[in-house]
N, C-alpha and C positions, 0 to 999 in steps of 0.2 A: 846881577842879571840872571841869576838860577834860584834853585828852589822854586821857593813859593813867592821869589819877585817878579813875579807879575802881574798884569789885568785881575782884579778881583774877578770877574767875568769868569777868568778862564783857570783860575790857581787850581782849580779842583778836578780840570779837565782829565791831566795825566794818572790820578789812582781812580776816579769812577770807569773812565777807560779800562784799565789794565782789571775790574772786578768782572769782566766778561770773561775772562777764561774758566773765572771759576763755576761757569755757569754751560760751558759745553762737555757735552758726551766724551769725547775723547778724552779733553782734557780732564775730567775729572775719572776716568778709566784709568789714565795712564798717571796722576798724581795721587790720587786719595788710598791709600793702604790702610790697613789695620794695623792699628801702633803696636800691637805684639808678634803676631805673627806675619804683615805684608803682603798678605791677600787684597786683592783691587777690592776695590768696591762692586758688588753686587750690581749687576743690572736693574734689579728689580728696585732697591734702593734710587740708586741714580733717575729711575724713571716715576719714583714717587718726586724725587728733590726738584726737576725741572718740571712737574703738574703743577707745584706748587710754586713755582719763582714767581709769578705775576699775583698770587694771592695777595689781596688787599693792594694793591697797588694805588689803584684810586685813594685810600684813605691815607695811605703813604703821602701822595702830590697833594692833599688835599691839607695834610697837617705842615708838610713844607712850605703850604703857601700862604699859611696860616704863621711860622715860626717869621718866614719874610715880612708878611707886613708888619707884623708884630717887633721885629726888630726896625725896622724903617720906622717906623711911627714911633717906636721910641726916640729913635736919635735923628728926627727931624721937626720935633714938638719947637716950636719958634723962640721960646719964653726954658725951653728944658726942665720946665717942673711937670712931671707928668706923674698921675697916679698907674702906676705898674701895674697893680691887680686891676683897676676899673677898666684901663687900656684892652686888657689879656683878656676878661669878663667880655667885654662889649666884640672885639673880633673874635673871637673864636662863637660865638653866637651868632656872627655875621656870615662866617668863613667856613666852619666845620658843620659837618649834617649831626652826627653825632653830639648827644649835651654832653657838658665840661662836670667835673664835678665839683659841687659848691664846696668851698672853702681851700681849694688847693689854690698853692703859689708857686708854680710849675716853673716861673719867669724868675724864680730866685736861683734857679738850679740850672738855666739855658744858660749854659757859660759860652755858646757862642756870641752871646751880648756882649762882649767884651773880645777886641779882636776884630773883628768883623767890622765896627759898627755899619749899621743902616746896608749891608754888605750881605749879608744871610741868603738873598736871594740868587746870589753868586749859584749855591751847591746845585738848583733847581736847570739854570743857565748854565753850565758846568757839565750836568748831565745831558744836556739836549746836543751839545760839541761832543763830547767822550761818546755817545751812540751814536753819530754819523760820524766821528772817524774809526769807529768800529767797525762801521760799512765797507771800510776797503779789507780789512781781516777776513772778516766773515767770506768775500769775493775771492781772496787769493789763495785763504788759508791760515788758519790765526796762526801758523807755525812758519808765515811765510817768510825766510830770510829778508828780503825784497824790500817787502812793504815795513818791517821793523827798521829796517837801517834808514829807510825813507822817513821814518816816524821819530827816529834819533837822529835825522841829520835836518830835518826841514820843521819839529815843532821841537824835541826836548833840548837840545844840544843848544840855539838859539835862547831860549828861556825867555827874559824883559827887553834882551834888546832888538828883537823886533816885533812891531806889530801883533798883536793874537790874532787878526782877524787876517790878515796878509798872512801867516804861518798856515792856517785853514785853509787858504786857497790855492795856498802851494800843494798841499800835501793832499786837498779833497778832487782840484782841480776843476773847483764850482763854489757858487756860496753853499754855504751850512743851509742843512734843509733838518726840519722837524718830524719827516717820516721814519727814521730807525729808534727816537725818541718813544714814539706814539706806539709802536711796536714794543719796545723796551716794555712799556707799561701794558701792556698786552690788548692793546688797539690795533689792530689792524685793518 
């Protein structure tokens, strides 16, 4: 009932969560030192790093949803003979704005194919949970005692044996909404 037993849905939810601290102001004031001497990070640095944290994003969502189908369509072919590169050729032509470049076999090396199966899209669903219960940090305080012990007693601590989506509504106190997501990706 721990770890990563749980809902594919949701396995991913607790480390994309927890990659938001590395992305606020303070936090990265008060963690990020210089390995020799332990000087903080530079302002001027940290305000280049979060200009850029949404950079490409879209191409980001765009090759995730592309790695998803491409894993689904693999291990949902009826018959499971399926030509891997014509698969990979014909979606990513379908999927991505960007062209593929010819002669690569990019799906020899996706070691999430194994593992996962047909599951890949989990990381995409995964994110869209870890950004709205982010929403309550960002409200209290990402250092907030409170909301972390809420967050260790009402999703991690339970783990498989209850519910994921009954653990979300404990701890968000609504259904999961797609607005901290669409933000995450620098939509607002």
């Amino acid at each position: 009932f721990s770890g990563t037993e749980v809902a594919r849905d949701f396995v991913e939810t607790p480390s994309q969560l927890f990659e938001n601290w590395l992305w606020d102001r303070e936090m990265l004031r008060s963690s990020a030192r210089h390995y020799k001497t332990g000087e903080a990070l530079p302002d001027a640095i940290i305000d280049r790093l979060l200009s850029v944290r949404t950079l490409a994003s879209g191409l980001k969502a765009e090759f995730q949803l592309y790695y998803a189908l491409l894993d689904m369509t693999y291990h949902t072919d009826p018959d499971g003979a399926v030509d891997t590169t014509a698969v990979a050729e014909r979606l990513h032509d379908e999927v991505v704005l960007c062209r593929r470049t010819p002669g690569t076999i990019f799906q020899a090396g996706f070691n999430h194919l194994i593992g996962y199966q047909a599951c890949y899209y989990s990381y995409m669903w995964a994110l869209v949970y870890a950004q709205d219960v982010f929403t309550r940090f960002r409200e209290a305080g990402l250092l907030d005692r409170g909301v972390g012990m809420e967050l260790r007693r009402k999703i991690l601590a339970p783990g498989g044996s209850r519910e994921e989506m009954d653990m979300l509504l404990d701890f968000l106190g609504r259904e999961p909404k797609t607005d901290a997501f669409l933000e995450h990706l620098g939509l607002k």
